[in-house]
C-alpha positions as CSV (number, residue, x, y, z in Angstrom):
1,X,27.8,45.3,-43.4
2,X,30.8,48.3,-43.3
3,X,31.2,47.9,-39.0
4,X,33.9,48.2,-36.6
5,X,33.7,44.1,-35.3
6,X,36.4,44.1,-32.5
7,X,37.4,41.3,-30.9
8,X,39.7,41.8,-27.9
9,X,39.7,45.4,-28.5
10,X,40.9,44.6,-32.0
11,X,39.6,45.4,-35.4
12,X,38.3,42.5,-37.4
13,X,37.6,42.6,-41.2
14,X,34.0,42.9,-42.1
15,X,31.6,39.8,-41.7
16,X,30.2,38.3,-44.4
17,X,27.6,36.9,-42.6
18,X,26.9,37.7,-38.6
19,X,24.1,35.7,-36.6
20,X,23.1,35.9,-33.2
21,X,21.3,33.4,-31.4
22,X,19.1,33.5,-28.0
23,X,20.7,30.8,-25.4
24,X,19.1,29.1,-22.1
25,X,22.3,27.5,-20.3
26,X,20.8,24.3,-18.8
27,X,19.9,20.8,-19.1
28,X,16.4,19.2,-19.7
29,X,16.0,14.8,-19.3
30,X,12.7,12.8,-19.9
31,X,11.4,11.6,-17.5
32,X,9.7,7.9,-17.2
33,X,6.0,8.8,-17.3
34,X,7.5,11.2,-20.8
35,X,7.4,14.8,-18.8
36,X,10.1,17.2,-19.6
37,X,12.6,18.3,-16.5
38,X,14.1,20.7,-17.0
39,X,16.9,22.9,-14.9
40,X,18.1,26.0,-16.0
41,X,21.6,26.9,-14.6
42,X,20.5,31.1,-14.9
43,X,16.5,31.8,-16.3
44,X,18.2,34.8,-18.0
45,X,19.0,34.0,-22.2
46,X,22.8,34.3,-23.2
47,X,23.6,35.3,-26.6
48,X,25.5,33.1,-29.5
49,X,27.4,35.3,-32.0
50,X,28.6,33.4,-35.2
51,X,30.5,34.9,-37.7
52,X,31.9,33.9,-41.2
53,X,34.3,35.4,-44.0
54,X,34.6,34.2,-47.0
55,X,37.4,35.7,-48.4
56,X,40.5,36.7,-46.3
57,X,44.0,37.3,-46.9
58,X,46.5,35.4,-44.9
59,X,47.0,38.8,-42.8
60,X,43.4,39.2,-41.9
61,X,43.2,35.2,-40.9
62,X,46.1,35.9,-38.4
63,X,44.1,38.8,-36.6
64,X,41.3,36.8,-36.5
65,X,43.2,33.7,-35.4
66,X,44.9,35.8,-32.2
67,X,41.8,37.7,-31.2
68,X,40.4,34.5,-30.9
69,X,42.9,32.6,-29.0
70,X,42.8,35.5,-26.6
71,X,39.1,34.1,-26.3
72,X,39.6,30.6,-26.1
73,X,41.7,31.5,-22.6
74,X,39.4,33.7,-21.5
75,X,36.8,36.8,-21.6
76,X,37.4,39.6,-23.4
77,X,35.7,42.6,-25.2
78,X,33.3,42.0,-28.5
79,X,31.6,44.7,-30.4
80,X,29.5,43.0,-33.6
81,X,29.0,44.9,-36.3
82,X,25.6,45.5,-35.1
83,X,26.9,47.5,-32.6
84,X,26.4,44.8,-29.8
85,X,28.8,44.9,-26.7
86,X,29.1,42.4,-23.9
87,X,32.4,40.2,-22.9
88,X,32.4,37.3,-24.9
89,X,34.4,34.3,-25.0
90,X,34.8,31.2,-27.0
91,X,32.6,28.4,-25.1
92,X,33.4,24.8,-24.1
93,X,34.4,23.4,-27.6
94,X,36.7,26.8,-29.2
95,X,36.8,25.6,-32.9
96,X,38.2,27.6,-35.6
97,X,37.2,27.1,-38.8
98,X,38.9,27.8,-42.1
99,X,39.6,26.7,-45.9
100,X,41.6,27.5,-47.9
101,X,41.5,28.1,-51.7
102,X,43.1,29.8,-54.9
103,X,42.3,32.8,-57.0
104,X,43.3,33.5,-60.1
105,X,47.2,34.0,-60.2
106,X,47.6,31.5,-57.4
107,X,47.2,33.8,-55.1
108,X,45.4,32.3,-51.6
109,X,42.4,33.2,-49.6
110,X,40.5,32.3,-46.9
111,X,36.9,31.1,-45.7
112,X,36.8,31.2,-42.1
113,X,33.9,30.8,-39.0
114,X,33.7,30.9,-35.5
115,X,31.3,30.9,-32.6
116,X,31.5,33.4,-29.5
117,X,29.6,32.8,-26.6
118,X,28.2,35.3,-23.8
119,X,30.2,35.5,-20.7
């Protein structure tokens, strides 16, 4: 999946894996007699880009880490590596995910995820 990902106008190493999802921002409640309400805040579908490593060096978890702190405070540039641009930012709950493990020599790498929403 060679690709220029950039996060905050910075170039990210190459997902391993890379999914978009479809989003309707809202809130639905049943009702007593079991119909559905629902109320959409914007009819139009928002997009949900998550994207996972599996095995980073320390260097590439720090680029990733500060692009994405730079998203956590507010909306900035994202091109996937499917080519996809829009302003994206990290959503209500910013959670960075990584582990940590060893390779042969001791050396240390890196499993990382995160979730960027559509401003």
């Amino acid at each position: 999946m060679a690709s220029d990902t950039k996060l905050n106008n910075v170039t990210l190493a190459d997902p391993t894996t890379y999914t978009v999802q479809g989003v309707w921002l809202g809130g639905a409640v049943q009702l007593a007699n079991g119909n559905l309400r629902r109320d959409l805040v914007n009819g139009s579908m928002k997009r949900r880009f998550s994207l996972a490593w599996v095995a980073l060096s320390s260097a590439q978890l720090a680029v990733i880490t500060s692009a994405f702190a730079a998203a956590v405070a507010g909306d900035v540039p994202f091109v996937g590596p499917d080519g996809t641009s829009c302003n994206v930012n990290a959503g209500m709950t910013p959670v960075l995910n990584y582990e940590t493990f060893v390779v042969g020599g001791g050396a240390l790498l890196y499993r990382c995820s995160l979730e960027l929403w559509e401003a």
